[in-house]
C-alpha positions, -999 to +999 in steps of 0.1 A: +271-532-630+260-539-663+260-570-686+295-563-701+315-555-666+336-584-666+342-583-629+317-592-606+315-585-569+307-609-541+308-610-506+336-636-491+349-640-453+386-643-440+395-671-421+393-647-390+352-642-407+356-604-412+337-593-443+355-587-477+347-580-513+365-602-539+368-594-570+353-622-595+365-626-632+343-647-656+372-656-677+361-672-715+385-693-724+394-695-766+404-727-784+443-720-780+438-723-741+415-751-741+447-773-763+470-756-741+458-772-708+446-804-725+479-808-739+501-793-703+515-768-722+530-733-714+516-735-678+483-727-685+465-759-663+486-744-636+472-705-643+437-720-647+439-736-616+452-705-596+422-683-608+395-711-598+412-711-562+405-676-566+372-676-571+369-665-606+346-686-631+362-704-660+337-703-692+342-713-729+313-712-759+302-747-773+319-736-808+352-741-786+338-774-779+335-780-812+371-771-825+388-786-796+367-824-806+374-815-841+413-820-833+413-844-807+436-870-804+435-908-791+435-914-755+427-876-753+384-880-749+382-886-709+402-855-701+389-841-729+354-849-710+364-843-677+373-803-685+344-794-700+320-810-672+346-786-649+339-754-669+310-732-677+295-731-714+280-709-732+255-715-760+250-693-789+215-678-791+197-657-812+209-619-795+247-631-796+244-646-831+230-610-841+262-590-818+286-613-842+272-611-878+274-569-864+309-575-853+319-596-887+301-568-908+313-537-889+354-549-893+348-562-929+337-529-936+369-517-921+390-540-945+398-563-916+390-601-921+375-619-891+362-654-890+326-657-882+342-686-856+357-655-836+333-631-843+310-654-821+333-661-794+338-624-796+303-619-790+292-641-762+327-630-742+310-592-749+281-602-737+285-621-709+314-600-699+341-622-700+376-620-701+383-638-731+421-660-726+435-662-760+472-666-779+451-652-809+450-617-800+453-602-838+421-619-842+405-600-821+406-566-826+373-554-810+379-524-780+350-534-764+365-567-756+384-576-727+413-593-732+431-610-707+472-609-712+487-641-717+524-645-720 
């Protein structure tokens, strides 16, 4: 499996301890999410917390971290705090801050505006094969990204 394959495979046990393969989703999850659960809206802490009894890996980038403590509000910090010591982050280094200037330059020069904000998260979810959870889906246009379907 490559970088990009946003399932990985592992080996797990039944409670009867025969062998099984589970499938494991690194899911990366966008700005809109992150307020979402802070906020206990549209069920999303309960879908977050059905896929991490699953197994699967929750993520986000630290630019989420950034636009979620750009609009926090009072008495929100501790959870606030609590979620992100709970999740996976991902930094932005040099080879995904190259994939997004790409991304940003290959979709301007299709006449479609992106904002070099999602053009990163775009980029690490690529990269680190993620399934990227977002109510934003017009703002990410890019085929090789997975998106997972909220509703």
């Amino acid at each position: 499996m490559g970088p990009q394959d946003s399932q990985r495979r592992r080996t797990g046990f039944t409670e009867a301890g025969s062998d099984q393969t589970l499938n494991v989703v690194l899911f990366l999850l966008d700005t809109s999410v992150l307020i979402d659960v802070l906020r206990s809206r549209k069920g999303r802490r309960e879908l977050l917390l059905r896929l991490a009894e699953e197994g699967h890996q929750l993520t986000t980038t630290a630019l989420n971290v950034v636009e979620i403590y750009m609009g926090i509000r009072a008495g929100e910090e501790r959870e606030t705090d609590f979620l992100f010591t709970s999740i996976e982050c991902y930094e932005l280094d040099a080879h995904s801050a190259k994939q997004a200037g790409l991304l940003k330059n290959r979709w301007t020069k299709k006449g479609k505006t992106i904002s070099l904000q999602d053009a990163i998260v775009a980029a690490i979810a690529i990269e680190r094969g993620c399934s990227l959870m977002t109510d934003n889906r017009k703002d990410f246009p890019m085929p090789e990204l997975n998106l997972y379907p909220l509703s």
